[in-house]
C-alpha positions as CSV (number, residue, x, y, z in Angstrom):
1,X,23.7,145.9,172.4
2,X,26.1,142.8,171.7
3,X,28.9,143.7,169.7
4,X,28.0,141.9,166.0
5,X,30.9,139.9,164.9
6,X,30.4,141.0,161.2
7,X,30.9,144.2,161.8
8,X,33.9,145.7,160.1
9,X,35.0,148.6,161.9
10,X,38.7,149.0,159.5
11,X,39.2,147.7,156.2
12,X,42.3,147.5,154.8
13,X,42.5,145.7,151.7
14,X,45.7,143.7,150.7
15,X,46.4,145.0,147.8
16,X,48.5,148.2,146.7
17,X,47.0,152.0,146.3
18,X,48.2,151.4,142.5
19,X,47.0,148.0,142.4
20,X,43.6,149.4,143.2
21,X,43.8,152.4,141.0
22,X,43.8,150.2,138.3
23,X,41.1,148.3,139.4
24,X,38.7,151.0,139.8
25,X,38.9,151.1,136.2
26,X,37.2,148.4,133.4
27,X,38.9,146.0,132.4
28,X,37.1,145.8,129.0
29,X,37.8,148.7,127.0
30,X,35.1,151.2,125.4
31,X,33.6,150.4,122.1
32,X,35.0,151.5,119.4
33,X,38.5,150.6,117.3
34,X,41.6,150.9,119.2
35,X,45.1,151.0,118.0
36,X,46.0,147.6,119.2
37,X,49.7,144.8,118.9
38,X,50.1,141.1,119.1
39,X,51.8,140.4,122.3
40,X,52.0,136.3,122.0
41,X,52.9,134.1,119.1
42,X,49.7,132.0,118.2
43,X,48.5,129.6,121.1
44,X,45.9,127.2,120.9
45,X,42.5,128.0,122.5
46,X,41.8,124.7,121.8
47,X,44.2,121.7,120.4
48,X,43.8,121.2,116.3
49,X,40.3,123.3,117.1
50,X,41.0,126.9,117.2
51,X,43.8,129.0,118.1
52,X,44.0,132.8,119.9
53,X,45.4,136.1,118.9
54,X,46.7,137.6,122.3
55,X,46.6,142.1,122.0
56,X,46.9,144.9,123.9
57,X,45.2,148.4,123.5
58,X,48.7,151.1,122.9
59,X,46.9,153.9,122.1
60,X,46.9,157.2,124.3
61,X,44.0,157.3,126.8
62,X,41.9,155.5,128.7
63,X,42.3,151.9,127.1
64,X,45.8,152.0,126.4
65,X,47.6,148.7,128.0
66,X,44.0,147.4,128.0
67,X,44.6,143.1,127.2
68,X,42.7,141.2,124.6
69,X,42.1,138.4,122.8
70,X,40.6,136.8,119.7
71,X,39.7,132.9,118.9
72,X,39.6,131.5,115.7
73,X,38.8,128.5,114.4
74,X,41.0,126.5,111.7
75,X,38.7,124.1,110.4
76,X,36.7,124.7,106.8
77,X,33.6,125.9,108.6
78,X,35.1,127.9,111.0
79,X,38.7,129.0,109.6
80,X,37.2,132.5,107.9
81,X,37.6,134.2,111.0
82,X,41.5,132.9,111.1
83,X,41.8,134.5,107.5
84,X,39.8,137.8,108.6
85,X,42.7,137.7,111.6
86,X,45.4,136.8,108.9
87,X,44.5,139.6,106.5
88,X,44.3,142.1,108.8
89,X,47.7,141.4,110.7
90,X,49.2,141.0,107.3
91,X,50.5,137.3,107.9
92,X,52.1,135.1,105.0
93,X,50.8,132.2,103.7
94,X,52.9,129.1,102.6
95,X,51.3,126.0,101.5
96,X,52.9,122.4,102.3
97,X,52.2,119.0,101.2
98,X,50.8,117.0,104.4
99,X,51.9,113.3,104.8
100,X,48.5,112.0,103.6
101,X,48.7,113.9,100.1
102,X,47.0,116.8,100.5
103,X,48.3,120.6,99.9
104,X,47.7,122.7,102.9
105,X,48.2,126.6,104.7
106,X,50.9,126.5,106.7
107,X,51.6,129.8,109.0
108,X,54.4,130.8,111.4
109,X,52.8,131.3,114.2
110,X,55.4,133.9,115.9
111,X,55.1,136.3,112.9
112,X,52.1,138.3,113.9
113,X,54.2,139.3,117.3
114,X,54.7,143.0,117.5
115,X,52.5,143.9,114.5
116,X,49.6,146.7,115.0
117,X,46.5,146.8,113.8
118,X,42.8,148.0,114.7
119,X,40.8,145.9,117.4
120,X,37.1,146.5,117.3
121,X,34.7,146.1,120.1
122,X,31.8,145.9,121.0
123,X,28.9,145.0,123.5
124,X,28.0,141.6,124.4
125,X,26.3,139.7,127.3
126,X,25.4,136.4,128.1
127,X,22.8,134.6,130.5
128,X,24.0,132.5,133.4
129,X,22.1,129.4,134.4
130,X,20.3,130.9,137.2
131,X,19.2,133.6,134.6
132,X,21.4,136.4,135.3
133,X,22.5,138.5,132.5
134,X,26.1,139.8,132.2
135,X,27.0,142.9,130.3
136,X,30.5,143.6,128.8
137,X,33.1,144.0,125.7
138,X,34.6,142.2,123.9
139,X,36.8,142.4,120.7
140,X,34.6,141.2,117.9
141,X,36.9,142.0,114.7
142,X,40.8,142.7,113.6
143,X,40.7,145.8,111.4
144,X,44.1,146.0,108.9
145,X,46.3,149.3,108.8
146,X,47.4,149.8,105.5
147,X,50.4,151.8,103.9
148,X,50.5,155.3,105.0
149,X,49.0,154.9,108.1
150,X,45.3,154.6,106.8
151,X,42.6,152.4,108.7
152,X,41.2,151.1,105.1
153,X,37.5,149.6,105.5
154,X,36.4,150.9,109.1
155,X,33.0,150.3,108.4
156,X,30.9,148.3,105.9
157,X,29.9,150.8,103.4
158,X,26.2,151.0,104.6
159,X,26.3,151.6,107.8
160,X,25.8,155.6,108.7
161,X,28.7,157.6,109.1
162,X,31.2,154.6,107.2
163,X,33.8,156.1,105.0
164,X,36.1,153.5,102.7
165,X,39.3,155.3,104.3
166,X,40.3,157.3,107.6
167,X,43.7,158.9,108.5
């Protein structure tokens, strides 16, 4: 029999044992909330459109160093998902007069750097052209800690198993 020239007989991949040990593992992490910090002043996602909140898991286990990241919006229909963000990281709020009259939010955009808070995730997917559905997890939701180290609002108060504060 001819030798067949896709035949791998070694295969040695060009990466390191601890690159690959931390490949074996999701990227995404488990659903749930996770202890998470802001690792990047605010970026845009998209110029004067939207602008994203850049994390990472540090809590103990599994997820911790995990990266994420959130996009919000900053226009009036889409800029309640910026103040969910802002709440919940405890950012200030200054408001400016703009050059064509009109008072406006003005935010630093390095002062969320460092601060914790809860990430929440969950499951998603999404359908490729050719029809192909991808599963994975994404953060859907910044959670605020409050004083005392308290996790206040976890879960809307109707869903099973929600209690208004958790230590």
């Amino acid at each position: 029999m001819a030798d067949n020239p896709n035949e791998i007989k070694s295969l040695i991949l060009p990466i390191t044992a601890e690159e690959y040990d931390k490949l074996s593992k999701s990227k995404f992490a488990t659903p749930g909330l996770h202890l998470s910090e802001i690792v990047k002043p605010l970026e845009w996602k998209t110029i004067g459109k939207s602008v994203v909140f850049k994390f990472k898991i540090v809590e103990q286990g599994e997820d911790n160093g995990k990266e994420g990241e959130l996009t919000a919006g900053i226009d009036a229909k889409s800029a309640w998902k910026f103040e969910e963000c802002r709440e919940a990281l405890d950012m200030s709020i200054n408001f400016v007069k703009t050059k064509d009259g009109a008072t406006r939010p003005k935010f630093d955009p390095v002062e969320p750097l460092g601060h914790q808070f809860y990430s929440e995730w969950a499951p998603d997917e999404y359908t490729k052209d050719d029809g192909t559905v991808t599963k994975y997890v994404k953060c859907v939701k910044f959670w605020s800690i409050a004083k005392g180290g308290k996790m206040v609002g976890a879960l809307p108060a109707d869903e099973p198993g929600a209690v208004e504060e958790m230590q």
